[in-house]
Every structure is written in C-alpha cells, then in structure tokens.
N, C-alpha and C positions, 0 to 999 in steps of 0.2 A: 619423286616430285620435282628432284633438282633438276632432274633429265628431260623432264616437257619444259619445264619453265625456260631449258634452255633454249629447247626447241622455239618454243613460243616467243625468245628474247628477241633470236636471230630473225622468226617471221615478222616483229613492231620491227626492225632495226632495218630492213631491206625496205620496209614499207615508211619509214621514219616516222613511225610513231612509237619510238620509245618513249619521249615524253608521257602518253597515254597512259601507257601502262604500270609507268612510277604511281602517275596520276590516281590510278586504283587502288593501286598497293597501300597509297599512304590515306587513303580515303579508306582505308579497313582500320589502321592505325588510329586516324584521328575519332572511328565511330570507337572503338575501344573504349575513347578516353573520355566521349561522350556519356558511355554507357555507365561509369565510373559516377557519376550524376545521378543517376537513378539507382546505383545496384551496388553490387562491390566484385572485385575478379577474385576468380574461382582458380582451383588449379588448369583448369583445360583452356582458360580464356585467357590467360597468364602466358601459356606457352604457346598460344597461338599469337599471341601478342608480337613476342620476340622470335616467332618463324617468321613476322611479316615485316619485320627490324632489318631481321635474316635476308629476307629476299631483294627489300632497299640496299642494304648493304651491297648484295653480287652483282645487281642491276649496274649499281652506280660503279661498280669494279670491273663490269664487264667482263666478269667470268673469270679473271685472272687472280686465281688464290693467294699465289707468292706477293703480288704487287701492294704495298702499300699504298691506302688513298691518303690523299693529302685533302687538307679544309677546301682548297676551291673545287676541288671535283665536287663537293658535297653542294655546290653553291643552287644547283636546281634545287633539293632534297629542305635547303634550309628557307630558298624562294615560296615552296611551294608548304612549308612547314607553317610556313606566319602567314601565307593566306588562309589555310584552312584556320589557327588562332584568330585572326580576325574575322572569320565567319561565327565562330564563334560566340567570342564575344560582342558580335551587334547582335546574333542572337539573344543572348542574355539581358543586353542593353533591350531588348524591343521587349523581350519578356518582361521587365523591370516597371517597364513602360504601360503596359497593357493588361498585367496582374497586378502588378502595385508591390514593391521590394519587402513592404510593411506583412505581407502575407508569410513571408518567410520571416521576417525577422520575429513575428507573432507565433507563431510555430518553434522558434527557436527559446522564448520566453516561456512557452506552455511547457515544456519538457523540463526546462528549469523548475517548475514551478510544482510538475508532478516528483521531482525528485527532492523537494524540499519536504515536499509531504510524507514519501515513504521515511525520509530521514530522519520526521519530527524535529524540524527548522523551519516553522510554522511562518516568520517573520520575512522568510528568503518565498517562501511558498506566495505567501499576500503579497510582495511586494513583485512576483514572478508574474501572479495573476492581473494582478492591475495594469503594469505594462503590455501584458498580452490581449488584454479589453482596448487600452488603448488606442493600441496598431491594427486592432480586427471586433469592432464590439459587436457584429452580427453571427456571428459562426458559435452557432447553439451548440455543439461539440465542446467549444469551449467553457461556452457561458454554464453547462451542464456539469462539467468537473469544477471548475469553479465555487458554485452555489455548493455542492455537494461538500468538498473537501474545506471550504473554510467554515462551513456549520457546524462538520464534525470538530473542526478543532477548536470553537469555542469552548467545547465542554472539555479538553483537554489545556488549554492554554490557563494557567491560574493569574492572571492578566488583566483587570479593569480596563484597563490606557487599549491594550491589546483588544478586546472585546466590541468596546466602544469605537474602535477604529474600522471593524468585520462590519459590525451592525451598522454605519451610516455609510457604509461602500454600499452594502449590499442595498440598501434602502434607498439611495439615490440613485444608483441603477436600474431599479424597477426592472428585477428580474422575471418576477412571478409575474410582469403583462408577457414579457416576450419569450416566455417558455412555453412551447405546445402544448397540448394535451393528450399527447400519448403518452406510454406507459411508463418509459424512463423519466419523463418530465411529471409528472404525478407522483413518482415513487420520489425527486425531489423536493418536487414542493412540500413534500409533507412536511419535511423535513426544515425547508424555509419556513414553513408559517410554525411551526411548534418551536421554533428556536425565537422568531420573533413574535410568539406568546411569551415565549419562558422573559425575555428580557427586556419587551416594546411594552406590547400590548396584548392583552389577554381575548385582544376582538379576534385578532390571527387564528384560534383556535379551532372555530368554526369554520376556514377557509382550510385549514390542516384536515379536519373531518373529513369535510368534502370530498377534497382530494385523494384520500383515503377510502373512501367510498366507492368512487370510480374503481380505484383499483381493482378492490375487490370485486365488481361487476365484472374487470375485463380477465382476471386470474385468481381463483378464490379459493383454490389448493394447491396457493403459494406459501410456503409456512413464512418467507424471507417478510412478506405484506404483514403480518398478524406480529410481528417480530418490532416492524414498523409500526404499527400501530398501538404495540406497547411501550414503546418511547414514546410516542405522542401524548399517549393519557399518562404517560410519569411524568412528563416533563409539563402537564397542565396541572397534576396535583391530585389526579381522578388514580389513586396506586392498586383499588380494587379492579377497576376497571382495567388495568394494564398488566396486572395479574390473570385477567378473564383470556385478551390476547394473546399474553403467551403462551399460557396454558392452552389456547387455541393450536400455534404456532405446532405445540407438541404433539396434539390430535393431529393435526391434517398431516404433518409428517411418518407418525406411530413412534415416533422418540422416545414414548414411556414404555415400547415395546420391546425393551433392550436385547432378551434374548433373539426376535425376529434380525436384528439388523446383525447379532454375532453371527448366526445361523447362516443366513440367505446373501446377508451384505458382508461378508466380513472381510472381504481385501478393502472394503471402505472404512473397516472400524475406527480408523484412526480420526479421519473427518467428522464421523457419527459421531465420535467423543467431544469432538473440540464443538461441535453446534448444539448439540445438547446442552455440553456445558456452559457455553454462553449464554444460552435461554434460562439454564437456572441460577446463574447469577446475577438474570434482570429479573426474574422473579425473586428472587432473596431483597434483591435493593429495594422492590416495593412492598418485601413484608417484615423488612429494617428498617422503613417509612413508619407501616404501622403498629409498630411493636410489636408483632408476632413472633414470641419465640418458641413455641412450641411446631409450627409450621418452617420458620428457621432452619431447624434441628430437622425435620424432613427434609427440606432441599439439601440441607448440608452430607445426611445421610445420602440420598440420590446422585449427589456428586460422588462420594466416597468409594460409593459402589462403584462407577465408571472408571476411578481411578484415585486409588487410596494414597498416593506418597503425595498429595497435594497438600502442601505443610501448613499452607495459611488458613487453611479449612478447620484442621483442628485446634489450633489457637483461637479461632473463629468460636466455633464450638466451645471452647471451654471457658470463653468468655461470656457468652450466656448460662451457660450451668452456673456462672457466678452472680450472675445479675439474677436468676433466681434463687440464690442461697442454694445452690445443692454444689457443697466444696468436694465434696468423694468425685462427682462426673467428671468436675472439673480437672480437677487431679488426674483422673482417668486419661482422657485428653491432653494435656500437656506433658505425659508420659507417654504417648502415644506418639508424641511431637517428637519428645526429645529422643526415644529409640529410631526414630527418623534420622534425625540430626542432630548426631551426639556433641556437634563442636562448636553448637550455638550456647551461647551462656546461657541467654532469655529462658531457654526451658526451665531448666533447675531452678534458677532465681524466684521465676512465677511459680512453681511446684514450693520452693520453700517460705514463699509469704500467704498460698494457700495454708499450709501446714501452722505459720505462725498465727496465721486470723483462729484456726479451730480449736488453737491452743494446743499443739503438737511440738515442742520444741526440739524432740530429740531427730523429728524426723527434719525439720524444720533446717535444723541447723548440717545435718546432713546432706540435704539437698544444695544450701548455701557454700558450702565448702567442696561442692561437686560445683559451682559457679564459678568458685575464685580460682579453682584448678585450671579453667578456660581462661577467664579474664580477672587474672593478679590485681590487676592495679584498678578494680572498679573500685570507687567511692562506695557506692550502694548498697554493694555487695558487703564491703566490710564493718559499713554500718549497722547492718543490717544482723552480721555476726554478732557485732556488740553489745547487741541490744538485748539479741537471746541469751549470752554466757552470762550479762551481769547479774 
C-alpha cells in the first residue's frame, strides 16, 4: 500500500499537486470524525482511522523515515485541519438553525426521563417529561411514553401532593385530543381515561370503554387488551366484570392450559409463568375486593402449581384459613412457610399464636421459643412467652 502511495506521491509532486492529495487524505479523517455523530468506531474503522493519520504523517515527511518533522512542516496539515473544523461546525450552526437545538435537547430529556422510570424515581421521570413537552410538545412518540408511564406511576407513587401534580399536567395538556387513534394510542388512552375516572371523574369511564372497544375490533386475540381492560373495570369499581377480562385474557392465550405451554412451549416456560402469574394476581385483587375467599384459595392454589417456593402466597393463604376459623389450614400454611424459610422469625411467631388462640400452649410455646431462637431481642415474642408460662 506504502509502495503505490509512493508512487502516487512522486506522480501529485511532479505534477504539484501534492496539496490535493493531503487534501483527500484528511477529507477521509475529518468524515471519520463525522461519522462518530451518528455511530460509534468499530475496530476496523479505528485502524483505518490511524492508517490515514499514517499516510498525513509520510506525505508531510516526504518519505523520509529517519527525519524528524518539526511543528512548521505540519503547518498545511493544521491549515487545512481548522478549515475542515469550521466546515463543520457552520454545519451544525445551520442545522441548529433549521431543526431547532430544542429537538436534541428534547431527546436528551426523554432518555432522562425513561431512565427515571425504569429506576422508580418517579419525581426525576415527571420532571424529565415535562421538560421534554416543553422543548418539543408535538412529537407523539413522546407525548406517548409520557401519558403511558406517569399513569402507571400514579398507582405506584403513595403521594397526594405527587398525584395531584400527574393529574393537572396531564389535564392541561389535553393529551387524549392530540393522541391518534391507532392502536398504541387506544391501548393508551384507556389507560388515561380509567386513571382520570379512578381520581377526576367518573365520566372518563365511558371514554376508557370506548377506546377499549376499538381495540378489540382491531386485535381481539390479544390477551395484553383483555389484561387492559381488566384494569379498567377494577379501577372503575365493576371487580366482577374485571374478573370476566382476565379470565378472558387466559382463554384467548390457553394459560389455564399449563401442561400445553410445558409440552409445546417450554424454552418459553419461564415468560408463560411470569404472564400467568400476573393475571392471577389481578384476578385475586378483584376477588380480595369482594371477599371471596374460597375462590382466593383457587388462584392461590393455581399460582402454587406454577411455582411453589412463592413465600408471600402462603402466608396469604393462611391468612384466610383464619379469617374463616379453620386454625389446623392455617397452621398448615405457615409451616409450609416456615420449611421454606427457616430464618424468618414471622413464621413460628404466627404458627405460635395460632396454637395460643386454640388453646394449644405446649405447642404454642414451642413454636415461640423457635421465634426467639431467630429474633432474641423481640418484644413480642417474649411477651408473648409470658403469657403462656404464667
């Protein structure tokens, strides 16, 4: 390569247009650093980078390896270094000018804003979004993750002052006139308007339907929509009817089909478990709404099956065997717990004021002293000794 380029030097250099052909060289250099704008270098773009470093360098040396260049020889190389920088940058300067600097800087705030979100720092998230409407309020990309992610975080955020601050952003922006109505902006809305039922207005609820409606006209063995639309009727108060959708949700998937998805699906079992299980924990919420504990006791069971070492389930469980008076199930269950997780006090504690309520003191005080073994210095615990031995 060194051996043409010499060739090539000596033919600009008879003809004196070496200037020229620096003039190329570093026209490769400055797109490099261009391209560094849009992309990032790679290894092979890297070492082409510094071959063409390489070739300024020999040019401006004239071939002579041993010789040292000094700074004025370099004085084309640095001439012609700051015209291509101020090509540049009136480039930028014109782009600034003609796309508006606020487009980047809006862009720059929205990635803030989703990484508040994954972080749950909810406050750095709305305060990411609103700057980012600011600088850019038309770009429904935006406006889209926006609506989306601070609806969800109302029901995460335990926050009045917080709440009150989502809900009159969102309201004086009139988001739901300048969202389309295609499918990701429906599968939104729904979600606007059943959030400002739950907290405005109860008229919103009808405009959440609706929009729920479409959906399903446009995909309607989508289980994610039926999923949707059992938040909707929970968060309006209708728990039978948001029971109907997810239990939908499960049909149009075959979710209650558990051995189909081991069999056929099962490099996916892991995802089948986690969607399943999420559906019956919104189904549980709406029938811990209406006091169903006998139907409780089947989801919790259907979880169990999917995945038994889920500790909170049977604490869950043994707290309804209590609320109906049946202490032996309950017992059942929190010894269930506690061979789980032998180094939580809470089990034995609850297993020994079961024991105490049935009037069981010897097992009673058994299980208490299997408490204090974990947690010496509880109050409760040793109260609770006290009370049995006197």
């Amino acid at each position: 390569m060194f051996f043409s380029l010499k060739k090539l030097f000596k033919e600009f250099k008879e003809k004196g247009k070496i200037n020229l052909l620096i003039f190329f060289v570093l026209a490769s250099v400055i797109s490099y650093h261009i391209s560094l704008f849009f992309s990032f270098s790679i290894i092979e773009t890297n070492v082409f980078f510094w071959l063409f470093i390489g070739i300024v360098v020999t040019l401006l040396n004239d071939f002579k390896q041993a010789e040292i260049i000094s700074f004025f020889d370099f004085k084309k190389f640095y001439y012609l270094l700051f015209f291509f920088l101020a090509i540049i940058l009136s480039g930028f300067l014109v782009y600034s000018m003609v796309f508006n600097i606020n487009a980047l800087r809006a862009d720059y705030f929205f990635k803030k804003a989703r990484t508040g979100y994954y972080a749950e720092k909810y406050l750095d998230m709305f305060n990411g979004y609103t700057t980012t409407l600011k600088l850019n309020s038309k770009e429904e990309y935006y406006q889209w993750f926006y609506v989306n992610d601070l609806v969800e975080s109302l029901e995460k955020v335990n926050s009045d002052k917080y709440r009150e601050s989502v809900l009159n952003h969102i309201e004086g922006a009139n988001f739901e006139g300048s969202l389309k109505n295609n499918f990701s902006s429906l599968f939104v809305k729904v979600k606007l308007y059943s959030a400002l039922g739950k907290y405005r207005d109860k008229k919103y609820f009808s405009l959440a339907e609706r929009a729920f409606n479409e959906l399903i006209k446009i995909s309607p063995y989508f289980p994610d929509l039926y999923n949707l639309g059992g938040r909707m009727y929970f968060m309006e108060g209708d728990y039978n009817k948001a029971i109907e959708m997810y239990e939908q949700a499960l049909a149009v998937s075959s979710l209650n089909d558990h051995e189909l998805y081991y069999q056929k699906y099962w490099q996916h079992r892991d995802q089948v478990i986690g969607y399943a299980m999420n559906i019956y924990d919104n189904i549980l919420e709406s029938y811990e709404k209406l006091g169903d504990y006998n139907m409780q006791i089947k989801f919790y069971n259907n979880i169990l099956s999917l995945n038994p070492y889920r500790l909170g389930v049977y604490k869950k469980m043994a707290n309804i065997y209590y609320k109906k008076g049946d202490f032996d199930k309950a017992i059942l269950y929190n010894n269930r717990g506690y061979r789980l997780n032998s180094n939580d006090y809470s089990w034995p504690f609850s297993i020994a004021l079961l024991y105490k309520e049935k009037g069981n003191k010897k097992e009673s005080l058994y299980y208490a002293k299997k408490a204090l073994d974990i947690k010496g210095d509880d109050i409760d615990i040793k109260n609770l000794i006290k009370e049995i031995t006197k």
